[in-house]
MIGU-578133 format. One record per residue: residue in one letter; y, z, x of N, C-alpha, C in turn. Coordinates in steps of 0.05 Angstrom, whole numbers, plus 5000, padded with zeros to 4 digits. Each point is the difference from the previous one (the first is absolute). Example, Ala and Ser with C-alpha at 12.3 -4.5 7.8 and 13.67 -1.06 7.14 Angstrom:
<nodes>
A488651565264502450004982502450005018;S502149864993502450015016502250144985;
</nodes>
This chain:
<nodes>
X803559892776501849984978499549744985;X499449994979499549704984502950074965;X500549814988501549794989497649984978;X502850154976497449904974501849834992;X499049794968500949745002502350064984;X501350295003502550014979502250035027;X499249995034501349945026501050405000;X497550104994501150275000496950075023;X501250215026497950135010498550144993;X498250034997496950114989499950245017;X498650224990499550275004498049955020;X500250225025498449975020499550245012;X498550135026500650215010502249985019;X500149775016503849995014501350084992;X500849964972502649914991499650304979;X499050194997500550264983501650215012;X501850074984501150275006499750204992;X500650265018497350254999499950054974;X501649944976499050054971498349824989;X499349775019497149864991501049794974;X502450004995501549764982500849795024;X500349694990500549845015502549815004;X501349975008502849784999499149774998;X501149904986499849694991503149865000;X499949765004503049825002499949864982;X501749874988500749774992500849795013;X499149945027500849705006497149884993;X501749715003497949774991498249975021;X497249854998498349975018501249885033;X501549784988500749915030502450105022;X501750184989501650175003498350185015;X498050234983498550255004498349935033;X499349684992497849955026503349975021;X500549845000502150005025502550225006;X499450184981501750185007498450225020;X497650094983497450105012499049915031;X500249725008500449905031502050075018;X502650084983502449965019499150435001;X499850024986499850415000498050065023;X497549845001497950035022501049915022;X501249825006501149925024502050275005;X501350104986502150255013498750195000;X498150104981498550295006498749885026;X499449825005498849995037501150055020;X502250054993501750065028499950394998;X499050104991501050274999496450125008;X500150225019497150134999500750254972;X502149994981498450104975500749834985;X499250014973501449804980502250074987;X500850254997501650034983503450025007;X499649975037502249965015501249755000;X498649744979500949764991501150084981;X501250234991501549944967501849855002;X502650195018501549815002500949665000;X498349845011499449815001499349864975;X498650224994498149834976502049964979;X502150234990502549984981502049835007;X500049955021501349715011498349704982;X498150025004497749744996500450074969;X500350144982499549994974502549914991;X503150075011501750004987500549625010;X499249975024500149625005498649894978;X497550124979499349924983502350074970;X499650155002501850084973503050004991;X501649995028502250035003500950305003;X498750154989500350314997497550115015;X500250334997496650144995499750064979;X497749814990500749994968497350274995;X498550074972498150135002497549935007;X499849654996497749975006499549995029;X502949945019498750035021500350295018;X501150224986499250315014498149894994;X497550004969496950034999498549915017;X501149685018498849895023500350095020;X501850155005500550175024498450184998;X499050204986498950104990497150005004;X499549844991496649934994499049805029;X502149955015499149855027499950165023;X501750264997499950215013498550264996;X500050014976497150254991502150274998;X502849894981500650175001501150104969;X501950184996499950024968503649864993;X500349874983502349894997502950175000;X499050304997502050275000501749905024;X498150025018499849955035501349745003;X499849865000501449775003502349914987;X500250164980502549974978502750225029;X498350295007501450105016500749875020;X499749825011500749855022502449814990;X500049814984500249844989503349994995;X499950364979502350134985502250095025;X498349995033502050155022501549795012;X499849785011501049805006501149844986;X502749955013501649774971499749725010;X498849935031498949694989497649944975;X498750194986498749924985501850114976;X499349754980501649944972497449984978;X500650274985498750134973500849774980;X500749844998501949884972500649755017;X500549684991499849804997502649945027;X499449965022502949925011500749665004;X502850005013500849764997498449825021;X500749725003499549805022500750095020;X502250155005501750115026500850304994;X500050125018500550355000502449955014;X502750024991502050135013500850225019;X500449995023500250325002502850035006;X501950094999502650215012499950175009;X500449975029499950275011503550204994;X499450324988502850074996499450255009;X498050055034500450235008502949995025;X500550295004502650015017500549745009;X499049925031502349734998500449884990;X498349834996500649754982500750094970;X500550174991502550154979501949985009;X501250145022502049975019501349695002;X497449924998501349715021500649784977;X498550124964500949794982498150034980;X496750125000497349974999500550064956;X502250205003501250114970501249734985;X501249885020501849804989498349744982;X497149995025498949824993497350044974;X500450285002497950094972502149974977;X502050034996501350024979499849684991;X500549865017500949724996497949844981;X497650105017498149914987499250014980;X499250324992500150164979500949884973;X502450005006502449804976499049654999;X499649935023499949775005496349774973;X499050275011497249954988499350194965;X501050145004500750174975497150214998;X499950085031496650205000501750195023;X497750164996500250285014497450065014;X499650235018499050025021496549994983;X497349785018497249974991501449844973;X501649874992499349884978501149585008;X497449924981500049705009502349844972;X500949755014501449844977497749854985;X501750014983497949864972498749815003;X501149735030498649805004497950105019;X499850215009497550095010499549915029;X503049985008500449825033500350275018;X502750284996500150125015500050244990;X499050255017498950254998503850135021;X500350204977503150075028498950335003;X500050005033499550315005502350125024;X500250284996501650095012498350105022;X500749995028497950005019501850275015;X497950215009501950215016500649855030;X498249885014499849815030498949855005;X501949754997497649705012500549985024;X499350225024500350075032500349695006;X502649994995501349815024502850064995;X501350225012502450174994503049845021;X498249845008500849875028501949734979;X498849944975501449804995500750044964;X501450314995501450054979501349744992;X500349994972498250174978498049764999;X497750044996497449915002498149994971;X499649735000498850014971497149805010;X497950134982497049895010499149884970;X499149785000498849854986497249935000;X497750184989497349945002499750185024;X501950095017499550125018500449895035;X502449764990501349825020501950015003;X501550075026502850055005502249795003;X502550124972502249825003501850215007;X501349985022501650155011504049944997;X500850335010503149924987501249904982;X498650054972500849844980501850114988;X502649844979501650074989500049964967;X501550044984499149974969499649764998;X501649875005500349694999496649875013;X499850075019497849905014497350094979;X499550274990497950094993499349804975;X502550004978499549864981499349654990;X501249955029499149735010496449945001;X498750175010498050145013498050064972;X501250134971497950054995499649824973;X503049775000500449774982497349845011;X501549965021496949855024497150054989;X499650184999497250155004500149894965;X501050114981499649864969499849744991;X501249795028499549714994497749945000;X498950095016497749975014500049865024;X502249995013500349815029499050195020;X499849945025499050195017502150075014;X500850305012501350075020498850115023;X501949915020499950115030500450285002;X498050125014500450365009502249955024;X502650285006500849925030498550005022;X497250254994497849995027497349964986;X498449915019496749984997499349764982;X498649924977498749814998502649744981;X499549815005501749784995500550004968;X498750174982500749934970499350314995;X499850064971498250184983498849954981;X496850095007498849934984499950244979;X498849924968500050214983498050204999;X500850204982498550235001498050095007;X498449794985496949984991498249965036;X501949755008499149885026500650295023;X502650094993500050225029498550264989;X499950044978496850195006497749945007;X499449744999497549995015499949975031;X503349915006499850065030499950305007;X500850234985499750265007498650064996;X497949844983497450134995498449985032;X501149815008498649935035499049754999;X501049774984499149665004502149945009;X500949895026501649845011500449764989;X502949984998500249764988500449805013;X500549995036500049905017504249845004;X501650254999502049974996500950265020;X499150145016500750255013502449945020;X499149795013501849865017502549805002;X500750024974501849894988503050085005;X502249935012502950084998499050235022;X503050085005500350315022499150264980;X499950155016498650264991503150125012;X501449985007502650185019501049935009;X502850034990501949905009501950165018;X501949875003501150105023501650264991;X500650044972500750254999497950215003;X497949965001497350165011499750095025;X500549785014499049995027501849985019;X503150174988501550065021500150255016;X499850134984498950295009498649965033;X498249944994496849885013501949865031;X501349794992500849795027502950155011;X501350164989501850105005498850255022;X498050184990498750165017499149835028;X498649814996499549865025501849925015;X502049964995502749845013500450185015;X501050284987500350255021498950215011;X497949974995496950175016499850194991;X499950014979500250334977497250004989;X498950305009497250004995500350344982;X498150084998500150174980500650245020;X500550224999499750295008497750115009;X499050075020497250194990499850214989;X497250034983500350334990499750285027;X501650154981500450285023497850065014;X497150004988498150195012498749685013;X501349805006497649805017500950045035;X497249955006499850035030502649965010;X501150075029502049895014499549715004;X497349895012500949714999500349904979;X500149934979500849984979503650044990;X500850185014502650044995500349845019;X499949965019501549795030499049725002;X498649924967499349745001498149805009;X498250225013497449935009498549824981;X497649855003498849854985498250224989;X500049934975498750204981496849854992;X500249765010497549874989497850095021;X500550075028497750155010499350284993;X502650104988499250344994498349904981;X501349884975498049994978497149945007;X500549805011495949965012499250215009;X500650195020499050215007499450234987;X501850064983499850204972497749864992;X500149784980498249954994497149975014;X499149915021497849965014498850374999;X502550225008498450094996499550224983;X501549904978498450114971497049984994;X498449775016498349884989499149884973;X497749964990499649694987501850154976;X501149764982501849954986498450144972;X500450094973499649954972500149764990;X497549875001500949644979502050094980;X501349774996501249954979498950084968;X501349984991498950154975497950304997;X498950055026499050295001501650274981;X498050094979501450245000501850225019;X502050124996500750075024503650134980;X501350175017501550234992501949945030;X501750044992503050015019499650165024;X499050284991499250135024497849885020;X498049754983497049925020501849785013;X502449934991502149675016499250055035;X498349885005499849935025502549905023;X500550135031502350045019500049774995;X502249834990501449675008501549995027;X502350225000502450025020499850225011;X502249975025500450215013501350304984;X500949914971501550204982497450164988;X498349844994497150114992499750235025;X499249865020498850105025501650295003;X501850104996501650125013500250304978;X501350145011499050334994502649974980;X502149914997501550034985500050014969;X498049934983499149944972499450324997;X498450145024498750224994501550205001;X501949995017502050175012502050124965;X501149734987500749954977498550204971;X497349835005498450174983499650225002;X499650195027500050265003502750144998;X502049975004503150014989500550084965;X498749734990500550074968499250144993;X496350075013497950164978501850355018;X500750015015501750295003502350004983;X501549854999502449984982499250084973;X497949864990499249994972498650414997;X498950085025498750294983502650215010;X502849845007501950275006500650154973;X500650115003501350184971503150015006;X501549994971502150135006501150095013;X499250205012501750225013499250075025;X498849655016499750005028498049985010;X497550284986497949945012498849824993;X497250075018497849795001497350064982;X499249894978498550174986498249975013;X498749715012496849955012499650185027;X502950175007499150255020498450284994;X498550085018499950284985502450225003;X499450194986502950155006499950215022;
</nodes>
C-alpha cells in the first residue's frame, strides 16, 4: 500500500474490490501512515483479516471521533472488503457513532430495574437538564446522552456509564452534578474500575485492543456483587445436580476424576479452533459419557413422527 502526495492510498492489487474500483481516504500522510501501523498490528492477531473489523472501527473512530466515511473506506481497503460490508457492520452496533459524538457518551440505563429503582427519573432529569434527547450531543460538543437498555450491573440500580465507566446508584441530583463535571472539563471519579475517565477518542482505542495500562485500577466488585457468592459459602450451598448425572454425582462425589475419565477416554481432543459441529463436541463429562442425551433424542424423534390420533407413522401398518 503506498501514499500519493495528496496522503490518499494509491490503487493496488490488495486493496481492490471485486468491482476492480479502489477506496481511497482522506487522511493526511502522517495520520494514514500511523493509523495504517496501528490496523496491522490488529489484523495480526486474527488467522483471517476480516475478523479484525471490529477492532478496526474502534481504531478509526479513536481517530475521528465517529466512523466517519473515510474511515469505513480504511476499513475497507485494509481488509479487502467492499464498504457495503463494513458500513453493515458498522450500522449494527451502537458503540459505533455514524455522526460526530461528544467528549463523553452518557449512558442511562432505563431497563426494568433500574427503571424501577429511578433509571426514568434520571433520564428525564437530564434530558431537561441538558436540553438533548436520546444520540444527540450539546452544542459545546462535551456530552453525547444515550438511553441504554443494560449497563449489566443491575446489582447497583440505577446505573449510569460514562465512556463506558461505572457510576453507580445515582440520583438526579448526583447525575447532574456528574455531567456539569464532565462540561468543565475537570475530571471525575468512576464508583468502580479505573481512577478517572478518559474521553471518547482515548477509550476507543482501548477497545480497539491498546491498553492503556489502567486495567487494574479501583475494584471491579463490590460487595453488592459479591454477596451472593460469600453468602453461598458461609452456608455450603452448592448447586443441584442435573437429573440424568451419574449417581455419584448426585451424592457428591468428586466430579473432577469422573471428568478426567470421560475425558481420557474420549480420546485426543479437537484443537481449538478446529472446524467442528455440536454433534463432533468431543465426551468432556460424565453427562457426555452417559446414554441419557440419546435416550432424549430417541424420545423426541418418536414424539415428532406421532400423528394425531395416536399412531405411529415411522411404523408399518
Amino acid at each position: 500500500m503506498t501514499v500519493d502526495d495528496a496522503g490518499l492510498q494509491s490503487p493496488d492489487a490488495a486493496t481492490r474490490r471485486a468491482s476492480g474500483r479502489t477506496h481511497r481516504t482522506g487522511y493526511d500522510e502522517p495520520t494514514l501512515t500511523a493509523l495504517a501501523a496501528d490496523a496491522a498490528a490488529v489484523v495480526a492477531r486474527y488467522p483471517e483479516p476480516r475478523s479484525a473489523l471490529l477492532p478496526l472501527l474502534h481504531l478509526v473512530q479513536s481517530v475521528d471521533g465517529y466512523v466517519s466515511p473515510r474511515g469505513i473506506a480504511f476499513c475497507a481497503q485494509t481488509l479487502s472488503l467492499t464498504t457495503a460490508e463494513v458500513s453493515a457492520v458498522a450500522t449494527f452496533y451502537s458503540q459505533y457513532k455514524r455522526h460526530p459524538n461528544g467528549r463523553y457518551t452518557v449512558g442511562v440505563c432505563t431497563n426494568t430495574l433500574c427503571a424501577v429503582m429511578g433509571g426514568d427519573a434520571l433520564w428525564e432529569t437530564l434530558t431537561d437538564h441538558l436540553g438533548i434527547g436520546h444520540d444527540e450531543t450539546t452544542p459545546d460538543g462535551a456530552v453525547t446522552l444515550e438511553r441504554v437498555e443494560c449497563n449489566a450491573a443491575c446489582d447497583y440500580a440505577p446505573v449510569v456509564m460514562v465512556n463506558w465507566e461505572f457510576f453507580d446508584e445515582q440520583t438526579p441530583g448526583s447525575v447532574t452534578a456528574l455531567v456539569d463535571t464532565l462540561r468543565s472539563g475537570r475530571p471525575v471519579r468512576p464508583t468502580r474500575g479505573a481512577d478517572d475517565v478518559v474521553d471518547f477518542r482515548a477509550m476507543s482505542r482501548v477497545l480497539a485492543g491498546f491498553p492503556d495500562g489502567r486495567a487494574d485500577e479501583g475494584p471491579a466488585a463490590g460487595e453488592a456483587t459479591l454477596r451472593g457468592t460469600r453468602l453461598a459459602r458461609e452456608r455450603g450451598w452448592v448447586a443441584p445436580p442435573f437429573p440424568d448425572e451419574d449417581a455419584s454425582d448426585a451424592a457428591g462425589q468428586d466430579r473432577g476424576g469422573a471428568d478426567g475419565d470421560a475425558a481420557a477416554a474420549a480420546g485426543p481432543q479437537i484443537p481449538t479452533g478446529a472446524p467442528r459441529n455440536d454433534a463432533e463436541r468431543p465426551v468432556t463429562t460424565p453427562t457426555d459419557a452417559s446414554s441419557a442425551p440419546q435416550r432424549r433424542a430417541e424420545t423426541s424423534e418418536r414424539t415428532s413422527r406421532t400423528t394425531t390420533d395416536g399412531s405411529d407413522a415411522g411404523r408399518d401398518a
